[in-house]
DSSP file (Angstrom, degrees, kcal/mol; ACC not computed):
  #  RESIDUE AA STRUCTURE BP1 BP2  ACC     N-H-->O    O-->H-N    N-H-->O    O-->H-N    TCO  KAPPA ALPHA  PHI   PSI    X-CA   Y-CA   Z-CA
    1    1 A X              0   0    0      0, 0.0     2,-0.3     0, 0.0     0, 0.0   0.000 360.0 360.0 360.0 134.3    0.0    0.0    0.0
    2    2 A X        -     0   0    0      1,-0.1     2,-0.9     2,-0.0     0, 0.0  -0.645 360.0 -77.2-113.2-179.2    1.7    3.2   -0.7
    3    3 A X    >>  -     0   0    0     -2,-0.3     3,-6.0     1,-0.1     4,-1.4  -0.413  22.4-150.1 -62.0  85.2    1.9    6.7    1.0
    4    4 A X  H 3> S+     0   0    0     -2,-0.9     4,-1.8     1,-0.3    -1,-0.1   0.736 101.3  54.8 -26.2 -27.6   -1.1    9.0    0.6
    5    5 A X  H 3> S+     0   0    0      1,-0.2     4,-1.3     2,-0.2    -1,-0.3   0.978  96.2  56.5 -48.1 -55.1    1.5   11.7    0.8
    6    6 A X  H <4 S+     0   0    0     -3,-6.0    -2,-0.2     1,-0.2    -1,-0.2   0.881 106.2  57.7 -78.0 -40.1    3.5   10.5   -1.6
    7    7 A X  H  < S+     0   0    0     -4,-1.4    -1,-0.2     1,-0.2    -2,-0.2   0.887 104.2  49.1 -61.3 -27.3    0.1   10.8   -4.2
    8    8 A X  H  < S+     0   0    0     -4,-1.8    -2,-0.2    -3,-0.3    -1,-0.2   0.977  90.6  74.0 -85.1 -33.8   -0.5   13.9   -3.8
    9    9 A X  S  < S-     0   0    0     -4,-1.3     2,-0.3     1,-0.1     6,-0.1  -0.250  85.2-123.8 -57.6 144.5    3.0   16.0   -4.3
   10   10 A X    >   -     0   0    0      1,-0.2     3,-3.2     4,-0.2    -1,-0.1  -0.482  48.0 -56.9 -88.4 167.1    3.6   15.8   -8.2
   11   11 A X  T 3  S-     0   0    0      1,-0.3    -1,-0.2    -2,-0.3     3,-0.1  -0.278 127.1  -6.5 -68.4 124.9    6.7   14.4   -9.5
   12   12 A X  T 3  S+     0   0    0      1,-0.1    -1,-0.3    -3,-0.1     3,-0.0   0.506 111.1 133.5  34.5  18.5    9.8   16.2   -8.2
   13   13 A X    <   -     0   0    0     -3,-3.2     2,-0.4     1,-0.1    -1,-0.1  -0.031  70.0 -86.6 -74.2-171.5    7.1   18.8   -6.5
   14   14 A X        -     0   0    0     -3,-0.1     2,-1.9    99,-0.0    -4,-0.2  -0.832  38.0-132.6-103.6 130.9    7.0   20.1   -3.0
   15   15 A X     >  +     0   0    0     -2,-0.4     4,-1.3     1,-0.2    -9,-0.1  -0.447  32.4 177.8-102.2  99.4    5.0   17.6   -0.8
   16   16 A X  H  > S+     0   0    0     -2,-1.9     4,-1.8     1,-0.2    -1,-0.2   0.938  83.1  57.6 -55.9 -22.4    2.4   20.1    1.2
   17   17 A X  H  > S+     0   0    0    -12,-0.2     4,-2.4     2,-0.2    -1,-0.2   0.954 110.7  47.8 -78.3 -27.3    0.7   17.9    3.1
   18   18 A X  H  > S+     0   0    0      1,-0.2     4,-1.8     2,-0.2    -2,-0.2   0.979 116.3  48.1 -43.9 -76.8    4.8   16.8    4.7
   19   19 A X  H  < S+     0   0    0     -4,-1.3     3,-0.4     2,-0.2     6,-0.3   0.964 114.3  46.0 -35.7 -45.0    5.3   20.7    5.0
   20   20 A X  H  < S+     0   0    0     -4,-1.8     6,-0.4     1,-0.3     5,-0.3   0.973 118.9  43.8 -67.0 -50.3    1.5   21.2    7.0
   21   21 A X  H  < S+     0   0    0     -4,-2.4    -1,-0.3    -5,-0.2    -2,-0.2   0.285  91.7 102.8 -94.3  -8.9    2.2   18.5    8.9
   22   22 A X  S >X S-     0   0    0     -4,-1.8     4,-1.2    -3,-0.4     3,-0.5   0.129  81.6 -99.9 -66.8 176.4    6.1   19.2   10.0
   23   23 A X  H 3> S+     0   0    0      1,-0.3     4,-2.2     2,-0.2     2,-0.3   0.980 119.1  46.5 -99.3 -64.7    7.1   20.6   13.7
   24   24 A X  H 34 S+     0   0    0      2,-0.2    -1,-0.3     1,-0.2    -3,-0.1   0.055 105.8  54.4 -83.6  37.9    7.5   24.0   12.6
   25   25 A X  H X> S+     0   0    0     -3,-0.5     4,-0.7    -2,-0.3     3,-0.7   0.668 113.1  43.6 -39.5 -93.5    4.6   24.3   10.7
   26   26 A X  H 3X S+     0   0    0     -4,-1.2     4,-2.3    -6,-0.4     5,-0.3   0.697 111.9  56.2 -45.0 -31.2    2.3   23.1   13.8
   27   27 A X  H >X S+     0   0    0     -4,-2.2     4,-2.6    -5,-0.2     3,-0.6   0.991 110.2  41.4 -43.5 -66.9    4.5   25.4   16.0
   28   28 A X  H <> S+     0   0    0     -3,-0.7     4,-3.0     1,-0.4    -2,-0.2   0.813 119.8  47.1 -67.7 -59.8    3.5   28.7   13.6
   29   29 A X  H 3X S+     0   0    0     -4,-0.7     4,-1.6     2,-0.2    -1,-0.4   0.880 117.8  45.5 -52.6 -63.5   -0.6   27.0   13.6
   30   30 A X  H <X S+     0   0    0     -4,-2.3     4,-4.1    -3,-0.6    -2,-0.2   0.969 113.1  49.8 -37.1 -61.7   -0.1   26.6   17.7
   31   31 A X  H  X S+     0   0    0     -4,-2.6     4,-1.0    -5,-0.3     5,-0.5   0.966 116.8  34.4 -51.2 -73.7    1.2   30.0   17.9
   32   32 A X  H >X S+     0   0    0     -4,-3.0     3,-3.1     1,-0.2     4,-1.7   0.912 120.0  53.6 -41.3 -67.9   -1.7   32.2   15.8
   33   33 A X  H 3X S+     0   0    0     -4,-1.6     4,-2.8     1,-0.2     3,-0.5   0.819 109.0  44.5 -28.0 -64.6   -4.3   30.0   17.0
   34   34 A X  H 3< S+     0   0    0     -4,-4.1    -1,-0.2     1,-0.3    -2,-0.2   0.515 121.5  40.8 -73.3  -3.8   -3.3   30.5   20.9
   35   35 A X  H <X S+     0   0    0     -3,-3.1     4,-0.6    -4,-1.0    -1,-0.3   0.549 117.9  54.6-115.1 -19.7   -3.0   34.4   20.3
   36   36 A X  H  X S+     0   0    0     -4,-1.7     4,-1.8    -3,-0.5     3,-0.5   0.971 107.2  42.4 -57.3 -68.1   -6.4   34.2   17.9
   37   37 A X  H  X S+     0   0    0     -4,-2.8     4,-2.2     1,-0.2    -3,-0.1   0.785 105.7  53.1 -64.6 -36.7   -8.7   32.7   19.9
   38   38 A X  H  > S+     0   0    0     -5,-0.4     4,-0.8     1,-0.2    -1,-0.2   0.690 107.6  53.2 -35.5 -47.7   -8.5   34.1   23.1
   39   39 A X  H  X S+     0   0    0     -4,-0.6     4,-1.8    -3,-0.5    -1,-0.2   0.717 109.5  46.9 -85.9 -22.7   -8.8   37.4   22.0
   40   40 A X  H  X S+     0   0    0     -4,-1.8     4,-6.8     2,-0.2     5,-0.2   0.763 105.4  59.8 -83.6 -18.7  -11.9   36.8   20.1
   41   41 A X  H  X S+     0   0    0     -4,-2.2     4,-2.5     2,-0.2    -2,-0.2   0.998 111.1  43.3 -33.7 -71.0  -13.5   35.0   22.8
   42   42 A X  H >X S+     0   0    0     -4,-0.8     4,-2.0     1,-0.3     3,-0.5   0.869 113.5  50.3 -76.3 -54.6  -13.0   38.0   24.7
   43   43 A X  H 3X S+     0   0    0     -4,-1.8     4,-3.8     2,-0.3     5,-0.4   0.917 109.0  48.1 -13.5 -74.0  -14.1   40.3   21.9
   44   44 A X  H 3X S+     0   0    0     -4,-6.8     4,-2.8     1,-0.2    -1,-0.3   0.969 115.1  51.2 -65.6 -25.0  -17.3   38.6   21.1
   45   45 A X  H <X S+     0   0    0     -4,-2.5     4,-1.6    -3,-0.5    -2,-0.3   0.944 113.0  46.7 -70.5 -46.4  -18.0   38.6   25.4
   46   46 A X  H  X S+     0   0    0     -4,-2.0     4,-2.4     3,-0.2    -1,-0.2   0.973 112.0  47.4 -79.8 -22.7  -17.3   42.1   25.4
   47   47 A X  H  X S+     0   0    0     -4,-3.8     4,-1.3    -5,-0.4     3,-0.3   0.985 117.7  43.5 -53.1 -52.6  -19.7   42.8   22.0
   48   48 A X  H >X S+     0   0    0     -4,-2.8     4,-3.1    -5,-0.4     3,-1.9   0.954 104.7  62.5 -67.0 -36.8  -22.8   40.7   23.6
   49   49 A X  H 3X S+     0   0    0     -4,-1.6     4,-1.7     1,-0.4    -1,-0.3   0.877 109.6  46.8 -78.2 -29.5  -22.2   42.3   26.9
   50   50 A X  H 3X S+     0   0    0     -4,-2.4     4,-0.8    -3,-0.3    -1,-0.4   0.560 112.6  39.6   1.0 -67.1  -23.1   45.2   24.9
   51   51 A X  H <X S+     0   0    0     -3,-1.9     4,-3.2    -4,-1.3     5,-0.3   0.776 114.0  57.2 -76.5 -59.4  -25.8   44.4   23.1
   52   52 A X  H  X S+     0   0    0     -4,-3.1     4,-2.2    -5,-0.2    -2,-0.2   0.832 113.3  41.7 -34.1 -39.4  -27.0   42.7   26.1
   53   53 A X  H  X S+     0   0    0     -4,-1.7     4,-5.2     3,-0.2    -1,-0.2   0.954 106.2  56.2 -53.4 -59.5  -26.7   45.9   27.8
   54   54 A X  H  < S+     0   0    0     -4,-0.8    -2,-0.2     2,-0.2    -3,-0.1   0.848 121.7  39.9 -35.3 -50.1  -28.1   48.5   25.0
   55   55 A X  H  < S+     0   0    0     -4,-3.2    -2,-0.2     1,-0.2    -1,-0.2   0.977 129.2  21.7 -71.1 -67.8  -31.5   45.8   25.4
   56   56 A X  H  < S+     0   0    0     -4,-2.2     2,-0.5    -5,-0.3    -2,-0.2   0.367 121.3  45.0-110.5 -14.1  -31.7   45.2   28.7
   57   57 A X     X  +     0   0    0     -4,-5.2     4,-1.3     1,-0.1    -1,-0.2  -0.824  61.0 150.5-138.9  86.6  -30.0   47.9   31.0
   58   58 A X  H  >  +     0   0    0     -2,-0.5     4,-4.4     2,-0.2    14,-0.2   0.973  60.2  59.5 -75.8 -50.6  -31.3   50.8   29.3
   59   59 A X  H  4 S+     0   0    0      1,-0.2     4,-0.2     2,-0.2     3,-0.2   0.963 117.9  35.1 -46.6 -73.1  -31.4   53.4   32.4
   60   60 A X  H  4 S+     0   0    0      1,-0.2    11,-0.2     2,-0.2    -1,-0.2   0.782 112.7  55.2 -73.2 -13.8  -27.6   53.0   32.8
   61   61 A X  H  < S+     0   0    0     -4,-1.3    11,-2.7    -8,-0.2    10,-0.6   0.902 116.2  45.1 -47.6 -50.1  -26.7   52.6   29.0
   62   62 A X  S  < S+     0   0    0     -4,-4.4    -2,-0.2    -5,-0.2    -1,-0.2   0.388  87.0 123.8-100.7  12.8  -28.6   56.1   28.8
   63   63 A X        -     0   0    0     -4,-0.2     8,-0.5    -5,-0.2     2,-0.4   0.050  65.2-114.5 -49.9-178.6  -26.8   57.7   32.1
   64   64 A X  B     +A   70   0A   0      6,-0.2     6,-0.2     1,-0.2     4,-0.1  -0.883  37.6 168.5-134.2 144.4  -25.0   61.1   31.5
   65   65 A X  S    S-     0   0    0      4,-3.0     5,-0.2    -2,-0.4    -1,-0.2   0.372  76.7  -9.7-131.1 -23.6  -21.5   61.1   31.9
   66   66 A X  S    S-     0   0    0      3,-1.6     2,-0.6     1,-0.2     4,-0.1  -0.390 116.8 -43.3-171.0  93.5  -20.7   64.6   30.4
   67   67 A X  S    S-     0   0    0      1,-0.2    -1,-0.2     2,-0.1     2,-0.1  -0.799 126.6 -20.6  90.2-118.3  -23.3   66.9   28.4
   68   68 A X  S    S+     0   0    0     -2,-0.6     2,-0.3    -4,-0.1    -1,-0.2  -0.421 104.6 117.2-132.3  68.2  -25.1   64.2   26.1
   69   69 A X        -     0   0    0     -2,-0.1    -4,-3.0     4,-0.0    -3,-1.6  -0.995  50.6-157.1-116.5 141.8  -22.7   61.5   26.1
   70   70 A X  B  >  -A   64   0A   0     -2,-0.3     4,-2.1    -6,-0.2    -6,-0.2  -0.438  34.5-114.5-110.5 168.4  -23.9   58.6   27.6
   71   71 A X  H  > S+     0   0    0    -10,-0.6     4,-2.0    -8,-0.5     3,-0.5   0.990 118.4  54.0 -68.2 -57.3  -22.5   55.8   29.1
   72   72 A X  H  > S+     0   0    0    -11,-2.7     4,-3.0     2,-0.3     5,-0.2   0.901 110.9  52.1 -25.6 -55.3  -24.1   53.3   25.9
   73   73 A X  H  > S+     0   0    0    -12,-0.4     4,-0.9     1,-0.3    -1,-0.2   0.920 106.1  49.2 -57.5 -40.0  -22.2   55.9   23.7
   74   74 A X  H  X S+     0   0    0     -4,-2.1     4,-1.2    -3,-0.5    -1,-0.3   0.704 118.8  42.5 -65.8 -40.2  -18.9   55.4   25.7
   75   75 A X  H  < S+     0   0    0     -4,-2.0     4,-0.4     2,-0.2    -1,-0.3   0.670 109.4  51.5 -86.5 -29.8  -19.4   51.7   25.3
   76   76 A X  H  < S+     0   0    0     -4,-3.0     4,-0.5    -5,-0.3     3,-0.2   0.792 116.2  44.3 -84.4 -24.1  -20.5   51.6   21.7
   77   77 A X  H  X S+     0   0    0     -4,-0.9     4,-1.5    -5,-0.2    -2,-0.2   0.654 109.6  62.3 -76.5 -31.8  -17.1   53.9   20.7
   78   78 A X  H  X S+     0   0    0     -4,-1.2     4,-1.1     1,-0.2    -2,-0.2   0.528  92.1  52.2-102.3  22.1  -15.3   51.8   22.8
   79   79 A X  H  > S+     0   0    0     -4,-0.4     4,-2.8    -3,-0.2    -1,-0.2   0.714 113.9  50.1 -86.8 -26.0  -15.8   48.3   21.0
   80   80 A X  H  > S+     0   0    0     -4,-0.5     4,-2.6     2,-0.2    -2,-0.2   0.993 108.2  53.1 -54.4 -53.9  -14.3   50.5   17.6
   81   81 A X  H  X S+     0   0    0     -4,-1.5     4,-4.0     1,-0.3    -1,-0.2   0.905 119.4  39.4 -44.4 -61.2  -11.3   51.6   20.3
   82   82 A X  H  X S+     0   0    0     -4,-1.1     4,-2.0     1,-0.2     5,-0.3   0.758 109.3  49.4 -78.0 -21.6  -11.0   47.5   20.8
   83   83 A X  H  X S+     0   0    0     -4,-2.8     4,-1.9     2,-0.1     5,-0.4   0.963 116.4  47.3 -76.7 -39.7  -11.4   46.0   17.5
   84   84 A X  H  X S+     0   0    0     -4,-2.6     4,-1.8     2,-0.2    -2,-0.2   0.960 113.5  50.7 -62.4 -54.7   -8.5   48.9   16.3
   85   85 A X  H >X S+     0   0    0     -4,-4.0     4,-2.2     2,-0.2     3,-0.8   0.973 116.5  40.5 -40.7 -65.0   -6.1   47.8   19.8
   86   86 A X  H 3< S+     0   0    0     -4,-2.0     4,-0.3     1,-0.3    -2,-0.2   0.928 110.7  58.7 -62.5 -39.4   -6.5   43.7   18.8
   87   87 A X  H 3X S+     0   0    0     -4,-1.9     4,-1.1    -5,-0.3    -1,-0.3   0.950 114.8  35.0 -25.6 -61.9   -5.9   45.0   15.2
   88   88 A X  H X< S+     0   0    0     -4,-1.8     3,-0.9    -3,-0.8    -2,-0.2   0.953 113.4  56.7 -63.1 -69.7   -2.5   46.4   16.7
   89   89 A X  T 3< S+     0   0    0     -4,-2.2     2,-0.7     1,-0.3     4,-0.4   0.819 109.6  48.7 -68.3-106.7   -1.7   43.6   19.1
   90   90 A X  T 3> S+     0   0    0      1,-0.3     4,-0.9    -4,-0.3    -1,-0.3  -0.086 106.8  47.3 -73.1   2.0   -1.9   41.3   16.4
   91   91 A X  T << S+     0   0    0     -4,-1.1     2,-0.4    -3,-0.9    -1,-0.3  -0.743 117.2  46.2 -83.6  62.2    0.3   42.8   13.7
   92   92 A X  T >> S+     0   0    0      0, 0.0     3,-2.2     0, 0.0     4,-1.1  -0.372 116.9  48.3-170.3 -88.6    3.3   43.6   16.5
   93   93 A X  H 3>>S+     0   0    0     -4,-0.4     4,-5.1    -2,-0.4     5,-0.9   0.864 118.2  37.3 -47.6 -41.2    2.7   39.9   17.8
   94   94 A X  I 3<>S+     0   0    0     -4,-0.9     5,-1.6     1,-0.2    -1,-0.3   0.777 116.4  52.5 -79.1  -5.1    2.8   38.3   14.0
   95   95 A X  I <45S+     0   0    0     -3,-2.2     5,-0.5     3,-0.2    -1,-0.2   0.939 120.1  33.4 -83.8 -44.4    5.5   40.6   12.9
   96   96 A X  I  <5S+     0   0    0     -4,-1.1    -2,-0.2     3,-0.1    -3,-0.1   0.682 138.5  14.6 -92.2 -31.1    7.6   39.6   16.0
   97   97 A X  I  <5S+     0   0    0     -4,-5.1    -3,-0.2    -5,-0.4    -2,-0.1   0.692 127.1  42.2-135.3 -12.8    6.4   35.6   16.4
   98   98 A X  I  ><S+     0   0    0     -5,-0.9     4,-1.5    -4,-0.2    -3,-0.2   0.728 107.9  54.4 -86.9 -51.1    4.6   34.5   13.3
   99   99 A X  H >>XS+     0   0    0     -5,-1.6     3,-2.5     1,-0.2     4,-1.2   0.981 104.4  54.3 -58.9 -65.0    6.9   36.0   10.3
  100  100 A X  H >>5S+     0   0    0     -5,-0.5     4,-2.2     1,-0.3     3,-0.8   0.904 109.8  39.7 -70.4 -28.8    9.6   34.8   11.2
  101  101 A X  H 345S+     0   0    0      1,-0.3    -1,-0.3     2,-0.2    -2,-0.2   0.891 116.6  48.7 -72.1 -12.8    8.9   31.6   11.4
  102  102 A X  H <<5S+     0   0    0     -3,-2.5     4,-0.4    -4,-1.5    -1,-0.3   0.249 110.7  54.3 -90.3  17.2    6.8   31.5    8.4
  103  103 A X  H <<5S+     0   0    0     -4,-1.2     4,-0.4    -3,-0.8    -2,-0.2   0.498 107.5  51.1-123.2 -41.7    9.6   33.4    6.6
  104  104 A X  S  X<S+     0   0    0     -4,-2.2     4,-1.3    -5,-0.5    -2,-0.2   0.684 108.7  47.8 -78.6 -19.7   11.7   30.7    7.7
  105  105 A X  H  > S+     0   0    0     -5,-0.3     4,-0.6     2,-0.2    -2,-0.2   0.923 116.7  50.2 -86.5 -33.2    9.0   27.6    6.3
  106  106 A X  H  > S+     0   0    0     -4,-0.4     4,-2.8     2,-0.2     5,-0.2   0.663 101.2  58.0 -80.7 -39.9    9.0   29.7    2.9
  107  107 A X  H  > S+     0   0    0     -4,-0.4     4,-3.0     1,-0.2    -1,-0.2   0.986 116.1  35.6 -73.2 -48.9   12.7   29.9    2.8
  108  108 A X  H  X S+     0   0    0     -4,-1.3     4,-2.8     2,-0.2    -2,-0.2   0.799 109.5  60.4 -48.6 -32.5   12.7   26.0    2.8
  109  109 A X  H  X S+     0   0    0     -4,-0.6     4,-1.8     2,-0.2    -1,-0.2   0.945 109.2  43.3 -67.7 -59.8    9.8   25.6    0.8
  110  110 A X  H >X S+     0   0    0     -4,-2.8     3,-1.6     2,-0.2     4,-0.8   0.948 116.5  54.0 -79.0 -49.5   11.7   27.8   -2.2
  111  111 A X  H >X S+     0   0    0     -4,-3.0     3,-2.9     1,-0.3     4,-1.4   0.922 104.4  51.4 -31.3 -85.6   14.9   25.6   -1.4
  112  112 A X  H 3< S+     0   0    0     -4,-2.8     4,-0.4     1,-0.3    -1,-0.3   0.634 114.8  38.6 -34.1 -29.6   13.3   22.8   -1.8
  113  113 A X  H << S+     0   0    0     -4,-1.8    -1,-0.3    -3,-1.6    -2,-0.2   0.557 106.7  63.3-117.4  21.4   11.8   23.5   -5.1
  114  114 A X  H << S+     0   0    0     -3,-2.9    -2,-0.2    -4,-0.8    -1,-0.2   0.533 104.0  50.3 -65.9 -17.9   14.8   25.3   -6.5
  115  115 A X     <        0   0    0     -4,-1.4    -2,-0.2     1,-0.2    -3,-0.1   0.840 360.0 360.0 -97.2  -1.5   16.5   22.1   -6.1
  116  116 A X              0   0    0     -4,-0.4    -1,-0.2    -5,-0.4    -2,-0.1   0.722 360.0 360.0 -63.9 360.0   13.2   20.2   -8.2
């Protein structure tokens, strides 16, 4: 029986499903994931507590905090405030902890089919 691997990669090609499956490849996938998810968790928990608020806790949503900005406003400006931070955070973390290692799978990648 031969190696499903070995069927897909074409004839002196680059074998991808080797590469997806390689230890630094599953570092780089650990790494995004573990900086991805977390943050969007928290992201979508602060957005419903939001909306949840805006519905359901109207009186303090619509409190005055200075002239006629309201506390709802201050909370609806500040999910923009957060999607722009994680925005931020996660180009300064993949520029620092993702590139280079994908810069480094790339660099192999092009070895490997310079030598095809």
């Amino acid at each position: 029986m031969s190696d499903p691997r070995t069927d897909i990669a074409p004839p002196g090609g680059i074998d991808y499903v080797a590469v997806e499956e390689s230890p630094r490849f599953v570092e780089l996938k650990k790494r995004q994931r573990g900086f991805v998810f977390p943050l969007a968790i928290a992201f979508l928990v602060w957005y419903f507590a939001y909306v949840l608020l805006s519905s359901f806790a109207r009186e303090f949503m619509s409190q005055r905090v200075w002239g006629d900005i309201t506390v709802g406003l201050l909370f609806g400006l500040g999910q923009f405030v957060t999607t722009f931070a994680i925005t931020m955070a996660y180009v300064w973390y993949a520029n620092r902890k993702l590139d280079p290692i994908a810069e480094e799978i790339r660099a192999d990648l092009e070895k490997q089919e310079g030598l095809s």
